[in-house]
C-alpha positions as CSV (number, residue, x, y, z in Angstrom):
1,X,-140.5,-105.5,26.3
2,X,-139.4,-104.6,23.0
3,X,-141.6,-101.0,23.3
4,X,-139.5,-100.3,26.4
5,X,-136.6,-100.8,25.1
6,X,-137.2,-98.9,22.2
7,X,-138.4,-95.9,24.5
8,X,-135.0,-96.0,26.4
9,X,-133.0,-95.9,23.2
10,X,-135.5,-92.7,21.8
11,X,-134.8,-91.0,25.4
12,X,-131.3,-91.9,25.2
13,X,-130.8,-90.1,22.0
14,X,-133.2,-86.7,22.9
15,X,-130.9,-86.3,25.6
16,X,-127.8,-86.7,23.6
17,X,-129.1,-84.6,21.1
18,X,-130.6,-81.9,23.7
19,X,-126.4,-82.3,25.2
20,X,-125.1,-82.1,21.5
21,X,-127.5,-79.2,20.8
22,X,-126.4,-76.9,24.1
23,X,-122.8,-77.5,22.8
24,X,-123.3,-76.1,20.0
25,X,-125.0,-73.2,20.5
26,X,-122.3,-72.2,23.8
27,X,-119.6,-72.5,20.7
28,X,-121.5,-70.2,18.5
29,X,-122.6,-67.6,21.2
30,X,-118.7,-67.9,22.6
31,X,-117.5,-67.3,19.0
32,X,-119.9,-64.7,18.3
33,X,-119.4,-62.6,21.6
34,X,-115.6,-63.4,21.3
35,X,-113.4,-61.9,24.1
36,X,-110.8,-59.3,23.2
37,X,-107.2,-61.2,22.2
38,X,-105.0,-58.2,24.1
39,X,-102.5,-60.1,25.8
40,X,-102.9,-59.7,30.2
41,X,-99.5,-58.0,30.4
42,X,-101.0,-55.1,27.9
43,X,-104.5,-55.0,29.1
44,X,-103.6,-54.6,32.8
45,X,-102.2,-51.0,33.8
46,X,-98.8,-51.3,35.2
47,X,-98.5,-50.6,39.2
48,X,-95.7,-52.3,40.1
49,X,-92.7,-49.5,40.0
50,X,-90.4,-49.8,36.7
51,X,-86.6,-49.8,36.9
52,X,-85.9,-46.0,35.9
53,X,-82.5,-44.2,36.0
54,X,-82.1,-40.8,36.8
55,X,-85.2,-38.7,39.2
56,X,-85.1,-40.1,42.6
57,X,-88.1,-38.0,42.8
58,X,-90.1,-40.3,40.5
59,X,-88.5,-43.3,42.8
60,X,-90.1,-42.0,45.9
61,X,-93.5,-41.2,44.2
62,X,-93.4,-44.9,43.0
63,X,-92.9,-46.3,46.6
64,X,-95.2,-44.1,48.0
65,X,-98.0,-45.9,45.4
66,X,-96.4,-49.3,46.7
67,X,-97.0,-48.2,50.1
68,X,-100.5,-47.6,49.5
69,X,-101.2,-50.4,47.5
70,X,-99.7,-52.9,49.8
71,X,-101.5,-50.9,53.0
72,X,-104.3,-53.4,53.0
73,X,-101.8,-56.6,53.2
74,X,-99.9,-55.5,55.7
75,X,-103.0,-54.7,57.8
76,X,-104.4,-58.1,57.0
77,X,-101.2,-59.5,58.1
78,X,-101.0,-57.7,61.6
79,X,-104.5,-58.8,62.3
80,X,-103.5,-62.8,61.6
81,X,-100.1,-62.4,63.6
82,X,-102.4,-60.7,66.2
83,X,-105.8,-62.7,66.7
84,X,-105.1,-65.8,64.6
85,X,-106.2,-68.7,66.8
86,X,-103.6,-71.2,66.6
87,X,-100.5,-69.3,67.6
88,X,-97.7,-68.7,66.7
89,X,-98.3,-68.0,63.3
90,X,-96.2,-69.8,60.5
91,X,-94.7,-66.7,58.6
92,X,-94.0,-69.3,55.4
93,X,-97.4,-70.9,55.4
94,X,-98.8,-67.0,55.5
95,X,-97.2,-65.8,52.7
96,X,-97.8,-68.7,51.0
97,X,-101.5,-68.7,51.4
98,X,-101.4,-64.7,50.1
99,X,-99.6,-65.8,47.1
């Protein structure tokens, strides 16, 4: 009896150690292999068009890109409104699920 509960106690504590162990060495490799600290804003390029005086000829370039970029929502869209089973579609409920 007294043997068991000793082995449950040694067990207990090789697994706590093994847990304490793993922490440890995710927190060194983590600190280590450290991720760059560049804010999202200044690591992601910017797409979305800038409010810019003056050349409407840089205006229509810029919503020509969003035209592009957005070509693949709106086609994902149509095909919902189109061959979505339970008709009519909830326009709310669909832009809320592409948020």
């Amino acid at each position: 009896m007294k043997s068991r509960t000793l082995l449950i106690i040694i067990a207990f504590m090789v697994v706590l150690l093994l847990l304490v162990g793993s922490f440890s060495i995710g927190m060194f490799v983590g600190g280590v292999f450290a991720r760059d600290d560049t804010p999202v804003a200044e690591a992601v390029p910017q797409i979305l068009p800038q409010a810019t005086t003056g050349d409407s000829n840089t205006n229509t370039s810029e919503t020509d890109d969003m035209d592009i970029l957005f070509g693949p929502f709106w086609q994902a869209w149509e095909l919902v409104h189109d061959q979505f089973v339970d008709q009519p579609v909830d326009n709310i409920t669909l832009m809320r699920g592409a948020i």
